[in-house]
Residue frames relative to the residue before (quaternion, step in Angstrom):
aa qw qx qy qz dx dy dz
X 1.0000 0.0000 0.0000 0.0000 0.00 0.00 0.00
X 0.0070 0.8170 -0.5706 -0.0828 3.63 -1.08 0.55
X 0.3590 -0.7768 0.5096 0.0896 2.98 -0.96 1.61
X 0.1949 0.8245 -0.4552 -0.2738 3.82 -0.05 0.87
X 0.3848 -0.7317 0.3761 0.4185 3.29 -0.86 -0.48
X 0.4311 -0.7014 0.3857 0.4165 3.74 -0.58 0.64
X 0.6504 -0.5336 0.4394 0.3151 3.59 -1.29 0.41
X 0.1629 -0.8105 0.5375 -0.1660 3.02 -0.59 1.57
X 0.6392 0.6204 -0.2226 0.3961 3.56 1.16 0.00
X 0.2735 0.5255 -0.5546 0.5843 3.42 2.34 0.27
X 0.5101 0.5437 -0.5390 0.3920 4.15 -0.57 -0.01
X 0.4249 -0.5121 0.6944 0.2738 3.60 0.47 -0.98
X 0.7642 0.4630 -0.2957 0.3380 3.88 1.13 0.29
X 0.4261 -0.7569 0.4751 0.1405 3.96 -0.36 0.81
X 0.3513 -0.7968 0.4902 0.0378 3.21 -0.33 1.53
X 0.1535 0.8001 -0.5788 -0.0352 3.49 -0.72 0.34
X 0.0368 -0.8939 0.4343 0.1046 3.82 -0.47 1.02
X 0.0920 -0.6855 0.7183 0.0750 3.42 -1.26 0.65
X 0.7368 -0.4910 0.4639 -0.0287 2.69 -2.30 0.70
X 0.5118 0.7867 -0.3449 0.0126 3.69 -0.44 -0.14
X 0.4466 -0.7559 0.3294 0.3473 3.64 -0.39 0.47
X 0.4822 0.7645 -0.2963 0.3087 3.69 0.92 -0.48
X 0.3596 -0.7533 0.4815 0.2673 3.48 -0.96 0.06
X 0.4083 -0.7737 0.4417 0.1990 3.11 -0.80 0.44
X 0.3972 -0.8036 0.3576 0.2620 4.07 0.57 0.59
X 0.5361 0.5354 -0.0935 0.6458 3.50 1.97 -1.08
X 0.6984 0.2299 -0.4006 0.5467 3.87 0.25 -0.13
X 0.2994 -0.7302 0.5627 0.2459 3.27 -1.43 0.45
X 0.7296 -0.5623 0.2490 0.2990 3.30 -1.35 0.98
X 0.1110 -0.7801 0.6156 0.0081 3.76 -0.36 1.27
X 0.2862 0.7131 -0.5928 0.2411 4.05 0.31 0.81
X 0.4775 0.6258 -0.5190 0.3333 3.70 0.87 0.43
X 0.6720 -0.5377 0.2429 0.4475 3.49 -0.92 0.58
X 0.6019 0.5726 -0.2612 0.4916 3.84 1.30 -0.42
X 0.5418 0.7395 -0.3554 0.1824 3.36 1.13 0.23
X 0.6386 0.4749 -0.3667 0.4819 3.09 0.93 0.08
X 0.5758 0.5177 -0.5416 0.3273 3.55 0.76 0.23
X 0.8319 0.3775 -0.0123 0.4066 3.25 1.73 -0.76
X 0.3405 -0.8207 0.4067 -0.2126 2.59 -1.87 1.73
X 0.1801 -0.8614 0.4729 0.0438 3.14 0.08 1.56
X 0.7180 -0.5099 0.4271 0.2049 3.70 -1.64 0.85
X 0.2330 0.7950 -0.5295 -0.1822 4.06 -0.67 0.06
X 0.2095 -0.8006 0.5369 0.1638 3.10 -0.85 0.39
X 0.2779 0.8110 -0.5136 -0.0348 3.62 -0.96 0.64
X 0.7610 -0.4391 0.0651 0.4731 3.62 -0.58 0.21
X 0.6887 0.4819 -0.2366 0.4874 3.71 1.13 -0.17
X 0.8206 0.0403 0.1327 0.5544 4.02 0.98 -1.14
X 0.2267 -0.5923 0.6711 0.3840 3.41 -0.90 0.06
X 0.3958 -0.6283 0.6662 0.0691 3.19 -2.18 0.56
X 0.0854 -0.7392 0.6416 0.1862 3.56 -1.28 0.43
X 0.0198 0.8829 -0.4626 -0.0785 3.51 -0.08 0.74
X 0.1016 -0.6585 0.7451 0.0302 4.20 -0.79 0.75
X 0.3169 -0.6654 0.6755 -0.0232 2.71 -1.86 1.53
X 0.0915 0.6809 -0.7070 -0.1678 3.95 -0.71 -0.53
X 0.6421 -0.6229 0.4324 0.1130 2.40 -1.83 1.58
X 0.8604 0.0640 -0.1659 0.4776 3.07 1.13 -0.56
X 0.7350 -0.3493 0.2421 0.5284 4.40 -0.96 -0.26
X 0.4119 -0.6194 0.6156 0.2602 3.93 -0.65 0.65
X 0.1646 0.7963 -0.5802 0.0476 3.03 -1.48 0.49
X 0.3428 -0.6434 -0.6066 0.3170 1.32 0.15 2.40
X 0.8221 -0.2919 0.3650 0.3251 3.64 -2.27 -0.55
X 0.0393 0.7494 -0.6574 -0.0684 3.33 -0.88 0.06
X 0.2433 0.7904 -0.5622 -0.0009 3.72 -0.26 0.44
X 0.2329 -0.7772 0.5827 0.0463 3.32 -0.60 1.74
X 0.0270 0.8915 -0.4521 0.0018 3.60 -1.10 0.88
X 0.8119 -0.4876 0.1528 0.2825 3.94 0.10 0.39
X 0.4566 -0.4572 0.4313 0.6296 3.75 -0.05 0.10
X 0.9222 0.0616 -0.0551 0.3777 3.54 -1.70 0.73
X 0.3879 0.5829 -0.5480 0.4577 3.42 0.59 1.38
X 0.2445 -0.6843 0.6648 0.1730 3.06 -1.12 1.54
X 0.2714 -0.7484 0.5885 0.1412 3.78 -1.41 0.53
X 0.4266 -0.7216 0.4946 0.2295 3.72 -0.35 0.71
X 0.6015 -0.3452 0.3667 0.6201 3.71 -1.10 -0.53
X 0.2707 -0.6126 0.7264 0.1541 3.54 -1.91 0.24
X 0.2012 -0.6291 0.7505 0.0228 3.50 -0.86 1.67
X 0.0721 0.7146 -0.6504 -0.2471 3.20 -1.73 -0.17
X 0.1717 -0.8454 0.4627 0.2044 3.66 0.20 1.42
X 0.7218 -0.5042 0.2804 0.3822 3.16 -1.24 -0.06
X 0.7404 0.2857 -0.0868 0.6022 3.45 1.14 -0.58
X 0.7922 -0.2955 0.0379 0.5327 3.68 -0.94 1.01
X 0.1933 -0.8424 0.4748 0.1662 3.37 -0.78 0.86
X 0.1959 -0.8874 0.3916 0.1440 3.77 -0.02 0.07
X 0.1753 -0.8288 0.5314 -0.0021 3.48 -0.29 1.23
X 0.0070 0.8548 -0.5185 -0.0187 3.52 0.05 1.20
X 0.3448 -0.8147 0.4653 0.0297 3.88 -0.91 1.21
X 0.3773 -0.7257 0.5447 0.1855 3.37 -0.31 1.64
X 0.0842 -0.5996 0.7792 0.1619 3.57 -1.57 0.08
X 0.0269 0.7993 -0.5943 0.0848 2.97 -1.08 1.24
X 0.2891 -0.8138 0.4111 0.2920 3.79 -0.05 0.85
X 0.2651 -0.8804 0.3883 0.0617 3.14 -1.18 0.39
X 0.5524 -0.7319 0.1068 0.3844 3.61 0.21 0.71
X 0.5474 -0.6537 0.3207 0.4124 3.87 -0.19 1.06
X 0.3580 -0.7347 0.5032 0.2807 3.08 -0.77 0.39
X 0.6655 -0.5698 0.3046 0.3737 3.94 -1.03 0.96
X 0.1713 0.7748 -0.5944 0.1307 3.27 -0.99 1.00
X 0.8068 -0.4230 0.1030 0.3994 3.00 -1.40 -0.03
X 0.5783 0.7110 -0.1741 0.3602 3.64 1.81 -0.24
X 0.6888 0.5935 -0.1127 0.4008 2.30 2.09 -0.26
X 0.2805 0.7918 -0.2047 0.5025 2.66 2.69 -1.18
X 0.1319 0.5936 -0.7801 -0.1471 3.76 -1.52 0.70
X 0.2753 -0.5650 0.7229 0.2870 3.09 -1.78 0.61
X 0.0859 0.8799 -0.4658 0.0386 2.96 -1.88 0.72
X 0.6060 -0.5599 0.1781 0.5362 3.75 0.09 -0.06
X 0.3874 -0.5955 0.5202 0.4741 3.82 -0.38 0.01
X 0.4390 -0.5830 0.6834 -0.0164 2.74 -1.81 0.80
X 0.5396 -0.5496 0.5365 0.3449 3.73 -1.61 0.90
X 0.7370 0.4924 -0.2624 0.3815 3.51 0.39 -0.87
X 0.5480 0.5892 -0.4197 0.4200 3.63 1.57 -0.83
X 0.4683 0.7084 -0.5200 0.0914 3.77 0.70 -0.80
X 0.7329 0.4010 -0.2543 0.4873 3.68 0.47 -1.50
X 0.5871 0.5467 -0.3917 0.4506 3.86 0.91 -0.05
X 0.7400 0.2898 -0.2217 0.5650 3.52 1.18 -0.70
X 0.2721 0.6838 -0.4074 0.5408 3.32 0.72 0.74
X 0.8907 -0.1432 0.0516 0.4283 2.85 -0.35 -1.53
X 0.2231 0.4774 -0.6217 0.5795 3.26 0.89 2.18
X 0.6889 0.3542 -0.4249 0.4684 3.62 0.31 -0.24
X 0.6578 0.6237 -0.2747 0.3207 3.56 0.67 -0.77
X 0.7183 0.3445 -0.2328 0.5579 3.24 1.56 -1.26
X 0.2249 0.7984 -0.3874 0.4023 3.59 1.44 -0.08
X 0.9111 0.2516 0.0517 0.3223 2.73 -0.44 -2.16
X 0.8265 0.3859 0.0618 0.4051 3.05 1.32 -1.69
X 0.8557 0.1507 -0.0250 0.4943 3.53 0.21 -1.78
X 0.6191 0.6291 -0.3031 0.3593 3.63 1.21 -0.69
X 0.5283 -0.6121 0.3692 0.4582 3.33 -1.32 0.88
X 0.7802 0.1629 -0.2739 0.5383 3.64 -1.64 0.17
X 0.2688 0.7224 -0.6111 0.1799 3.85 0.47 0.58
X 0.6080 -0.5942 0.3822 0.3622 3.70 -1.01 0.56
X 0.5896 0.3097 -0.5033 0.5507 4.21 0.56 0.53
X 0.5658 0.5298 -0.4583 0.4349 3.84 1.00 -0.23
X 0.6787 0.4358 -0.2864 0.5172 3.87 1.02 -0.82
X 0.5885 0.5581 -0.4493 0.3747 3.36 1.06 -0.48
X 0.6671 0.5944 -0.2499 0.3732 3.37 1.11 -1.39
X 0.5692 0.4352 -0.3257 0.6169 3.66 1.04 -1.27
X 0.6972 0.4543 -0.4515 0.3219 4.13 -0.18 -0.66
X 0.8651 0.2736 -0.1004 0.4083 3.42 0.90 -0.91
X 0.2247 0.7280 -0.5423 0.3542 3.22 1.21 1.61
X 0.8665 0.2273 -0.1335 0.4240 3.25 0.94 -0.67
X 0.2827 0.7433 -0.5394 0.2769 3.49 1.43 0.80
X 0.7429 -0.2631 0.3228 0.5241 3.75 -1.75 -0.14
X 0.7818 0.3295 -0.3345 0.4103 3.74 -0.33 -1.14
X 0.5981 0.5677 -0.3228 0.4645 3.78 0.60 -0.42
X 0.7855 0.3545 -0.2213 0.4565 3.67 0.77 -0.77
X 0.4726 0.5833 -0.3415 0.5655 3.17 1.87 -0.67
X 0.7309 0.3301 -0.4314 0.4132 4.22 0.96 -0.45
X 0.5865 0.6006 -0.3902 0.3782 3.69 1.02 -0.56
X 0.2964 0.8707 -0.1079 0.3774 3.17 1.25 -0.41
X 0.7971 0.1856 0.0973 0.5663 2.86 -0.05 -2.16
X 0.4826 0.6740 -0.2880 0.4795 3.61 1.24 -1.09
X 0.7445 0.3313 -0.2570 0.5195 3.89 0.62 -1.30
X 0.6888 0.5442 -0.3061 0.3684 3.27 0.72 -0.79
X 0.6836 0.5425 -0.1094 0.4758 3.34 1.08 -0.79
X 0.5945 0.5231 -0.1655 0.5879 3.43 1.55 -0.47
X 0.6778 0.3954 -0.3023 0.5413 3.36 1.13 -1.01
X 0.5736 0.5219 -0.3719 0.5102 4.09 1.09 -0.60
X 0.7092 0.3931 -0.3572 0.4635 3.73 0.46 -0.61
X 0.4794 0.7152 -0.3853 0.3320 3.93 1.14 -0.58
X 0.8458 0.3078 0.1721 0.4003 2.33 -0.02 -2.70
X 0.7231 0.5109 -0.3509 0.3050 3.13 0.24 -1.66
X 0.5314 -0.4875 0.5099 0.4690 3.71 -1.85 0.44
X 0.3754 -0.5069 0.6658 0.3984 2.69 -1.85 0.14
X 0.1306 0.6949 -0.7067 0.0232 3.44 -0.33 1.43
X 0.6315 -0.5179 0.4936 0.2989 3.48 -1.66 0.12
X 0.1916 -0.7268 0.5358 0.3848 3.45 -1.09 0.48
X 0.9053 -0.0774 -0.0750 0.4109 3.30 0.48 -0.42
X 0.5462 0.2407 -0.2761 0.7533 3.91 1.71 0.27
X 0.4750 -0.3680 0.6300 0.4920 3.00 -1.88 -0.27
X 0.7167 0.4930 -0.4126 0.2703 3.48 -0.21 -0.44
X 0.5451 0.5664 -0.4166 0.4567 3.50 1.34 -0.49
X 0.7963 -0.3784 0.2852 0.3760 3.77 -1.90 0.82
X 0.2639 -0.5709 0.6785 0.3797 3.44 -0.41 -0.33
X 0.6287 -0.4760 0.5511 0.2728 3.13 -2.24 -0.07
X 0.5070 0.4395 -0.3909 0.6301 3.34 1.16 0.52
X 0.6627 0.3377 -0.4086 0.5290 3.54 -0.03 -0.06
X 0.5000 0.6577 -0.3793 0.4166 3.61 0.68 -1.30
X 0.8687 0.1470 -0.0583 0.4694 3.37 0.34 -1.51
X 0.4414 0.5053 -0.4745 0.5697 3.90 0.71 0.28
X 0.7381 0.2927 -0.3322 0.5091 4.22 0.69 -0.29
X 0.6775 0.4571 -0.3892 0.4250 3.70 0.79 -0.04
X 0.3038 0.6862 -0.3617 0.5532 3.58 1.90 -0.58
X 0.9278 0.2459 -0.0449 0.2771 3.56 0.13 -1.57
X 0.5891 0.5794 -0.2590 0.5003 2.97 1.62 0.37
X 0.5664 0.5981 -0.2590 0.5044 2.91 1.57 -0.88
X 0.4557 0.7514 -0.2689 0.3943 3.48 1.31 -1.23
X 0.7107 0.5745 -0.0639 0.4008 2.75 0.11 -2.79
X 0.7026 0.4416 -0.3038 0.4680 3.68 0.70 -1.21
X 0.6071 0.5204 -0.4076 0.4409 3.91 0.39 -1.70
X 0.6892 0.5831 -0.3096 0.2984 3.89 0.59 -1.13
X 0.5587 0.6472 -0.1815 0.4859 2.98 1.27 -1.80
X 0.8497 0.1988 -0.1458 0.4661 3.46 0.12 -1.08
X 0.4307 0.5495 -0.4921 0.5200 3.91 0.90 0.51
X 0.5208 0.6465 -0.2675 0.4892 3.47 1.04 -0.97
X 0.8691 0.2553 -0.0962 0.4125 3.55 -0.02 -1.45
X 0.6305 0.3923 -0.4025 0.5353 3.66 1.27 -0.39
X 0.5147 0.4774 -0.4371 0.5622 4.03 0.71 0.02
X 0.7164 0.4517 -0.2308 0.4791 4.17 0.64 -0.51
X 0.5101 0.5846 -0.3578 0.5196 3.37 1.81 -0.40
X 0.5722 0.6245 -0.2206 0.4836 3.44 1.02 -1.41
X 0.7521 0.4761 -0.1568 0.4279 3.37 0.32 -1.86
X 0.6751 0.3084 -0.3076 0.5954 4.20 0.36 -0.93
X 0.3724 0.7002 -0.4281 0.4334 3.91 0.64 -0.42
X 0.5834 0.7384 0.1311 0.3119 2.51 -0.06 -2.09
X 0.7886 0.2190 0.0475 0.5726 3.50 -0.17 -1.53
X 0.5640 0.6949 -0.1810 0.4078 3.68 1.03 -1.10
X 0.8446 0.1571 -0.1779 0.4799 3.11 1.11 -1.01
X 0.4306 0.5149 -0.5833 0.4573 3.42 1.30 0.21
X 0.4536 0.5659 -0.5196 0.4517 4.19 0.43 -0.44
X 0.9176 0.3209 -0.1685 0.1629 3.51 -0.23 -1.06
X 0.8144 -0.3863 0.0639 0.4284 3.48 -1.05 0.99
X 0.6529 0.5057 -0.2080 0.5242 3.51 1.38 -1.41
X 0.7130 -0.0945 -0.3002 0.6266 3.95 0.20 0.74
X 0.5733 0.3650 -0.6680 0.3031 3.38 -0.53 0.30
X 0.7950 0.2332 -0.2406 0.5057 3.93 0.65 -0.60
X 0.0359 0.7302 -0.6345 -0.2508 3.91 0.74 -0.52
X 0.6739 0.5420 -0.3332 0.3756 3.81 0.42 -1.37
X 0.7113 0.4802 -0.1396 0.4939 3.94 1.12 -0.48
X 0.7122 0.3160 -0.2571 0.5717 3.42 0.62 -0.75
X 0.5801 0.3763 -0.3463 0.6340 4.01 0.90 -0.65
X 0.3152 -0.6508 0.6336 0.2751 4.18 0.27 -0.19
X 0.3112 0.8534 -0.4096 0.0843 3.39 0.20 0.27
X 0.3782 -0.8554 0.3516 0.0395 3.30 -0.52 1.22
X 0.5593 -0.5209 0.4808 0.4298 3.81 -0.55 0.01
X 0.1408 -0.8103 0.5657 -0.0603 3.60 -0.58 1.24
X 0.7790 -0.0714 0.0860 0.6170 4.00 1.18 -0.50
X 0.1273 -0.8429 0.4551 -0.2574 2.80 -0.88 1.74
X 0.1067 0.7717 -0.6147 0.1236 3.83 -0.08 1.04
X 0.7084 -0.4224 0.5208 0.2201 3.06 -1.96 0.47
X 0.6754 0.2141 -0.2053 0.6752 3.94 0.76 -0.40
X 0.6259 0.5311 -0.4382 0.3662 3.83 0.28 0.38
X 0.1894 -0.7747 0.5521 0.2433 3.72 -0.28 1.31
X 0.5316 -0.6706 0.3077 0.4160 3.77 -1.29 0.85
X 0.6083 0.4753 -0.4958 0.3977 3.72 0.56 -0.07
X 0.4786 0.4185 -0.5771 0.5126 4.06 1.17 0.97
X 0.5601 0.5380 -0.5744 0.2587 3.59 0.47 -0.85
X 0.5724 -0.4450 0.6502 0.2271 3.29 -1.96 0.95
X 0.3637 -0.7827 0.5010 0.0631 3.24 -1.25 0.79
X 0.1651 0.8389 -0.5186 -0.0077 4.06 0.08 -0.13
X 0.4227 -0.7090 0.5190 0.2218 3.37 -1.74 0.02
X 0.2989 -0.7846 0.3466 0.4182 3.61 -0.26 0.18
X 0.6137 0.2452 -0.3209 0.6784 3.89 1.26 0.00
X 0.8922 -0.4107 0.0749 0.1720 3.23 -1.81 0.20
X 0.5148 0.6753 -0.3249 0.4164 3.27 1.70 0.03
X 0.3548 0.7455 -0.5517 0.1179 3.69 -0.64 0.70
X 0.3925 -0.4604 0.7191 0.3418 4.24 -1.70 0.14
X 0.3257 0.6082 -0.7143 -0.1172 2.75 -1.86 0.44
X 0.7540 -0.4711 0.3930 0.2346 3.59 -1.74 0.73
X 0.1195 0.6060 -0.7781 -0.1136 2.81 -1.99 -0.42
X 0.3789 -0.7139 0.5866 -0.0509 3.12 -1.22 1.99
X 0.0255 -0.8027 0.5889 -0.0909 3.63 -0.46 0.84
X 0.6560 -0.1215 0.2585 0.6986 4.48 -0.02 0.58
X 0.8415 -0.3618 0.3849 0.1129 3.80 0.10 0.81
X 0.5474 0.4575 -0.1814 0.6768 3.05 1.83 -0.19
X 0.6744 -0.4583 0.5625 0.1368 3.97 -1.51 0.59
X 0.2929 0.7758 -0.5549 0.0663 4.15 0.49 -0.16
X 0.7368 0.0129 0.0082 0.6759 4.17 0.89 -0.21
X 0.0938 -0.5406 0.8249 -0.1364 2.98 -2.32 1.09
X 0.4077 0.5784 -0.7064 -0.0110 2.95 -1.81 0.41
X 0.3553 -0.7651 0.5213 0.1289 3.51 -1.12 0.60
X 0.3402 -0.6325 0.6269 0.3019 4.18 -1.20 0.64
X 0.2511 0.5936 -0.7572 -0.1064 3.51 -1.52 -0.14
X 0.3614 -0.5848 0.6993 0.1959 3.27 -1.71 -0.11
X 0.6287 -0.4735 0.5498 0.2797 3.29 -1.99 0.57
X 0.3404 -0.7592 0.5292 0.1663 2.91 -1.19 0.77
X 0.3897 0.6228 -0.3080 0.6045 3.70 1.76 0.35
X 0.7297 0.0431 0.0658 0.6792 3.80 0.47 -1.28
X 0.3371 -0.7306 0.5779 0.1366 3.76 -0.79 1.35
X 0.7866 0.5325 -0.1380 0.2806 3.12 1.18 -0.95
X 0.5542 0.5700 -0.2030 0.5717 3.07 1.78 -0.09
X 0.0347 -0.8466 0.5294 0.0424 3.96 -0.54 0.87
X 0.3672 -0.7614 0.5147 0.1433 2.90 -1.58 0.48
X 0.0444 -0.8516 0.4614 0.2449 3.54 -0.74 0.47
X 0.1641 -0.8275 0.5260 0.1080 3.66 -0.75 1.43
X 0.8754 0.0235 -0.1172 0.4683 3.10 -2.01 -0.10
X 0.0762 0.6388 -0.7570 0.1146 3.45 -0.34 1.32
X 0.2660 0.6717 -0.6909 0.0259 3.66 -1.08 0.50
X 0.1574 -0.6347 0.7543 0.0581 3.36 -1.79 -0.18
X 0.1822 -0.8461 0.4787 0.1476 3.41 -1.06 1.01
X 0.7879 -0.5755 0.1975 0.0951 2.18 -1.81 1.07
X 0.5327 0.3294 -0.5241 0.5771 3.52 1.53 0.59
X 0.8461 0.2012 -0.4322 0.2382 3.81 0.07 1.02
X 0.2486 0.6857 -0.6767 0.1006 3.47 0.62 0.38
X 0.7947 0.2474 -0.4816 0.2745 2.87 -2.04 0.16
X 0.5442 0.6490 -0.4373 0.3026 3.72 0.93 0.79
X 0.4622 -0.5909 0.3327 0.5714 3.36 1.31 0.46
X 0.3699 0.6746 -0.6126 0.1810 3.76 0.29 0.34
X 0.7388 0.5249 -0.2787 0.3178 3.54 0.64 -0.40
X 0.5224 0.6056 -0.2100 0.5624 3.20 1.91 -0.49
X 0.5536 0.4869 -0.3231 0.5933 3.59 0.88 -0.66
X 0.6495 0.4844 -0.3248 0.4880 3.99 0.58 -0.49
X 0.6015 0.5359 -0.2990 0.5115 3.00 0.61 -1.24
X 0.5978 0.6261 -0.3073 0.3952 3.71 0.17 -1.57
X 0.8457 0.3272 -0.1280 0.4018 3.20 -0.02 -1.84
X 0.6715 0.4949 -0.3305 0.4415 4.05 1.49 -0.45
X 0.6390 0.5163 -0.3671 0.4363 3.51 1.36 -0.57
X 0.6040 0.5027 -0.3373 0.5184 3.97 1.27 -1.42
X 0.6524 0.5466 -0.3238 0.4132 3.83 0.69 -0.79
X 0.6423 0.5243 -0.2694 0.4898 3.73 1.28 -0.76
X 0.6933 0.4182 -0.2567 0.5277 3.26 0.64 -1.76
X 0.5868 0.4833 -0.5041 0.4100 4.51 0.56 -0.59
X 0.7241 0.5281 -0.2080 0.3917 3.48 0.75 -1.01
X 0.6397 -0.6098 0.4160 0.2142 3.32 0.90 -0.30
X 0.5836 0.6111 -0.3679 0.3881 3.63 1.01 -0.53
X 0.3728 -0.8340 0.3740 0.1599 2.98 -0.89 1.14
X 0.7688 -0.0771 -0.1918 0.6051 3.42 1.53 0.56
X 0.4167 -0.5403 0.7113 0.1690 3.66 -1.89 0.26
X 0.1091 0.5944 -0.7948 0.0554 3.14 -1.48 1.41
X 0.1519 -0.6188 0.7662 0.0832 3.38 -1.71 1.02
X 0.3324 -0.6941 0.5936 0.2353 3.58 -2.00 -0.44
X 0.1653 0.8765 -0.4516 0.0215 3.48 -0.04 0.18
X 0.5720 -0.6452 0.3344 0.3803 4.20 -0.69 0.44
X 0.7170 -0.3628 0.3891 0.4505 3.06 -1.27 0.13
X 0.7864 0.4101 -0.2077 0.4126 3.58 0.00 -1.81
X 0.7579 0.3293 -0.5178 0.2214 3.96 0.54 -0.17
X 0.2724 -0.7852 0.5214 0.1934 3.54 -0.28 0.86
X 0.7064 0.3927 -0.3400 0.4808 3.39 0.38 -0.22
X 0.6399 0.4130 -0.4205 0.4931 3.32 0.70 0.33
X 0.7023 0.3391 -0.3738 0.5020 3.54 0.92 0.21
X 0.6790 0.4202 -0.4710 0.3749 3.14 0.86 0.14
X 0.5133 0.4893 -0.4751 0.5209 3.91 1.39 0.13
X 0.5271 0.4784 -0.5593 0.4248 4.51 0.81 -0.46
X 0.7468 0.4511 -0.3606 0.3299 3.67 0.46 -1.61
X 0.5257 0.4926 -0.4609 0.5182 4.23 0.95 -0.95
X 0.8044 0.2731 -0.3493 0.3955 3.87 0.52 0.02
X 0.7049 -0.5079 0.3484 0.3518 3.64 1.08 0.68
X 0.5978 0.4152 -0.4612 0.5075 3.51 1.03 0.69
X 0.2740 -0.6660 0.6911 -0.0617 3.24 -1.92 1.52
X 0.5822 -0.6202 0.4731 0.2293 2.73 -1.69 1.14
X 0.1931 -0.6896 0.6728 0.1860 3.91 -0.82 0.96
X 0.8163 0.0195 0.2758 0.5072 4.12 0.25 -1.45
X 0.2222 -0.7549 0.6136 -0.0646 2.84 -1.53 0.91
X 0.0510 0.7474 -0.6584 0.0727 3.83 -0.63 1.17
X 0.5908 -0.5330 0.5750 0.1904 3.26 -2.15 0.64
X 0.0419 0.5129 -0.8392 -0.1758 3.33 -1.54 0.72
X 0.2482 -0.7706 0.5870 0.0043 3.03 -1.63 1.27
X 0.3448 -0.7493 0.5651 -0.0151 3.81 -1.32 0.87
X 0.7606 -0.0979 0.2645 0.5848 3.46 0.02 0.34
X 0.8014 -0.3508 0.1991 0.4416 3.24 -0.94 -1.17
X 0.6274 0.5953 -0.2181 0.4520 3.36 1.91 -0.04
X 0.4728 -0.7699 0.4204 0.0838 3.66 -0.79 0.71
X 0.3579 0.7350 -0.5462 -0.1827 3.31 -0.81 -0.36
X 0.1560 -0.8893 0.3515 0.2474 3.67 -0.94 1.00
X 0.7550 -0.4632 0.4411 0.1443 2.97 -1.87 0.78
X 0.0570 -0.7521 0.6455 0.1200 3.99 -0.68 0.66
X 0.0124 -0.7152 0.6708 0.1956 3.32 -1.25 -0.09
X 0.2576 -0.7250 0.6330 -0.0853 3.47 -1.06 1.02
X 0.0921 -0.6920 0.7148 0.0421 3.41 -0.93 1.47
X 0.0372 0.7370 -0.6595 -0.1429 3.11 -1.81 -0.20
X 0.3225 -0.8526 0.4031 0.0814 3.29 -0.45 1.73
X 0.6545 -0.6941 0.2980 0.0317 3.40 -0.73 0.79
């Protein structure tokens, strides 16, 4: 006979089963021939219980139980046995409910840093790492695999006929050097669009906006106590420019920051938004978003322009769900390789 049990861990709850031979005085007697399909509720002061009787002696048990179910000893007494199921909760797993936004902090500086860095640069799924996976199969890429196959099969197979002396290349050579060139090139230009990323990258740790965040955002002391050292004090702006976090287990997990032109007051920018790359899809980027659009529209500003690459698609498809449109497009350039740049306004 096999007793199973149904999955009980969609709840968010962690099953754990023991054994035992006793009755219970609170369950009512299930010896009708339907008894093993059925299962009755306990309640007592500490846990609920799921408890299955059989009507009659296993021979032998089988008790089959969900992903992540501890299983106690298995008795099998001689007379109904009774198999009684702890519920045990289990801690939520991290999400976006967990996430605080907040102001930046003096001390956050070397944390946001190197969140932007592993963002953009060294971190896994980092945005030159999507760039690389995105542009394996564009035109100029397929246009080298191509030549590569084509060139590989000519150096294989093909005769070595002449094209036009004996002394001239054969069609094996012909195509064993276009094989390798073609290569030589796909490399070459993996090389320079990963170096686009990388001086990028490097570029903006150099500049005023993370090397100073507390300066270039002007940012002021916002909360202040006697037992608070000042690299805890929350940070704020008094007009519309400010950074603010996201706190995840104690740890930095998103940043991005408003400023404004100093030509057109009324017109903002959003910068170094990022979110890393062990948590997207946790609403962490929406909470940014949230706090730069309500922060624009309180202030008054009659629009928001950001910049962002070609290859991150999911980041343009969270700017547009907020009403920004492409205006223009420019090249950062590498050698002989490119990669372009969007900007995206959204008007107010």
């Amino acid at each position: 006979m096999g007793i199973l049990i149904p999955d009980l861990t969609s709840a968010g709850q962690l099953v754990s089963a023991s054994c035992c031979s006793d009755h219970d005085d609170r369950t009512p007697d299930l010896s009708r021939p339907d008894a093993n399909k059925r299962a009755t509720w306990e309640e007592d002061s500490k846990k609920p219980r799921l408890i299955l009787r059989a009507s009659s002696p296993p021979s032998p048990m089988t008790l089959t139980t969900p992903r992540r179910t501890s299983i106690g000893t298995i008795r099998h007494p001689s007379d109904k046995p009774t198999i009684i199921v702890d519920l045990k909760p289990t801690s939520p797993q991290a999400g976006p409910s967990q996430a605080q936004l907040r102001h930046f902090r003096a001390n956050d500086l070397q944390a946001v840093r190197d969140l932007f860095q592993a963002a953009i640069d060294t971190g896994k799924d980092s945005a030159r790492l999507d760039a690389l996976q995105r542009q394996r199969f564009d035109a100029i890429n397929i246009t080298f695999y191509s030549i590569i196959v084509i060139g590989s099969l000519a150096w294989s197979w093909a005769p070595a006929i002449s094209i036009t002396s004996s002394s001239s290349p054969s069609v094996n050579t012909l195509g064993g050097l276009l094989a390798i060139l073609a290569a030589t090139a796909f490399a070459y230009r993996r090389t320079k669009v990963s170096k686009v990323y990388n001086t990028f990258c490097n570029q903006s740790l150099a500049s005023s906006d993370l090397r100073d965040v507390v300066g270039h955002y002007q940012l002021s002391p916002i909360l202040r106590g006697d037992d608070v050292r000042d690299s805890e004090v929350k940070l704020g702006s008094d007009d519309v420019r400010g950074f603010w976090v996201v706190e995840l287990d104690g740890k930095i997990v998103g940043c991005a920051g408003l400023d404004v032109r100093t030509d057109q007051p009324t017109h903002g920018e959003l910068r170094r938004m990022v979110v890393s790359p062990n948590h997207r899809r946790y609403g962490i980027g929406k909470l940014l978003m949230n706090k730069i659009m309500d922060r624009a529209r309180e202030y008054k500003l009659e629009s928001v322009c950001l910049s962002t690459s070609m290859y991150q698609i999911p980041a343009q498809a969270l700017y547009e769900k907020y009403g920004f449109v492409k205006e223009r497009r420019w090249v950062m350039k590498e050698g002989f390789c490119s990669v372009f740049v969007l900007d995206y306004l959204c008007r107010l």
